[in-house]
C-alpha positions in Angstrom: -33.3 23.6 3.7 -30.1 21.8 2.8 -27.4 21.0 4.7 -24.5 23.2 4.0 -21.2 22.0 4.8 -18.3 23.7 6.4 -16.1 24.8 3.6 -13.0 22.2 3.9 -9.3 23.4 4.7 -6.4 23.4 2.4 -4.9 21.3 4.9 -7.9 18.9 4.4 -7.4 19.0 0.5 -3.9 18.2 1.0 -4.4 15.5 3.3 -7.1 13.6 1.6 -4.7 13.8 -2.1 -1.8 12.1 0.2 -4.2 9.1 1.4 -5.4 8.8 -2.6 -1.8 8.9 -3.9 -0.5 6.2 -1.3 -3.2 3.8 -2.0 -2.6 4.4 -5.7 1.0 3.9 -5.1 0.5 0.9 -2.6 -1.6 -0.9 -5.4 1.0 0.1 -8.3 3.5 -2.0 -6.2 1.1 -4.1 -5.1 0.7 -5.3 -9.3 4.6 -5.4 -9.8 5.1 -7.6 -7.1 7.6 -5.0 -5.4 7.8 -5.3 -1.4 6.2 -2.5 0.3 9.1 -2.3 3.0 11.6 -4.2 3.9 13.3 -4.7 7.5 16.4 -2.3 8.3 18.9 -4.1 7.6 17.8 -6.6 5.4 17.8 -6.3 1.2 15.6 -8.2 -0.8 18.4 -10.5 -2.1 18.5 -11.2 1.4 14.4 -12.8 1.5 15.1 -15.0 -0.7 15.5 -18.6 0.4 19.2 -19.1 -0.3 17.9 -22.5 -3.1 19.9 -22.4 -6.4 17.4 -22.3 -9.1 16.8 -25.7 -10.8 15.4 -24.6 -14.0 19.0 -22.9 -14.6 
């Protein structure tokens, strides 16, 4: 006999295309070298470390 699994929710579906999308999306930012979040309150001019460039 095989072992027949419970047939999976929508809900389940649904859930398990979110987690794929945001690890897609996480790794598509992850290659541009975007920040993932930033602090509230804080822009990401504001990370930088405030040095003038020198190669300008």
């Amino acid at each position: 006999m095989t072992d027949a699994k419970p047939p999976v929710t929508r809900e389940d579906r649904l859930a398990a295309r979110l987690r794929e999308n945001l690890k897609r999306r996480k790794a598509q930012a992850r290659a541009m070298g975007a920040p993932m979040e930033t602090p509230a309150g804080e822009t990401p001019e504001s990370r930088t470390s405030g040095l003038s460039n020198p190669a300008a």
